[in-house]
C-alpha angles and dihedrals in degrees: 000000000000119000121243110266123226104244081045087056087039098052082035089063109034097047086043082053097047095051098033089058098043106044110017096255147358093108098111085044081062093030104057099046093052091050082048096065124101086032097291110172112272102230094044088056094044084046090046086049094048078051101053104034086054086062099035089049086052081060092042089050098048091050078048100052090046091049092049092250103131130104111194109184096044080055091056092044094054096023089082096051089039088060095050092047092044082057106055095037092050081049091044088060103073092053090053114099110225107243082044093049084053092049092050094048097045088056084047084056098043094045091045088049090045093050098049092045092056102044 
């Protein structure tokens, strides 16, 4: 496995942090194929992306507080069912294989894509 280069860590976080903050999310969908790059191993760059995207979303809440963005009580009602899902998706990693994790997460992409062009 090849480690994670600094100018790789450097374009994965900015351009996380450019999309998380603009549109809510999408950072991990530019951060995990740039980790992946050079051959790094597919569910330490999807880990290092949760990672980063939890630090960089701390960031995103506070701007949306101050602009008058956040809807509080929309956040307690889906934070509980957002744990749970978090969970077993964190514990469902280490069963998926990693091609098929890539596979999973490209039709994710291109179904997201596809939604948001057609609405």
């Amino acid at each position: 496995m090849n480690e994670i280069s600094k100018p790789q860590a450097a374009a994965a976080g900015l351009a996380g942090g450019l999309l998380n903050g603009a549109f809510g999310s999408g950072g991990g969908s530019a951060a995990v194929p740039i980790l992946e790059w050079g051959g790094n191993d597919a569910k330490k760059c999807h880990a290092m992306s949760v990672a980063i995207m939890f630090f960089l979303s701390i960031v995103s809440t506070v701007g949306n507080i101050f602009l008058g963005y956040f809807p509080l009580d929309t956040v307690k009602e889906l934070l509980p069912a957002g744990i749970l899902g978090a969970s077993v998706g964190a514990a469902a990693l280490k069963k998926v294989d990693n091609d098929l994790l890539r596979r999973i997460f490209g039709v994710f992409l291109i179904w997201s894509g596809g939604r948001i062009l057609t609405q």
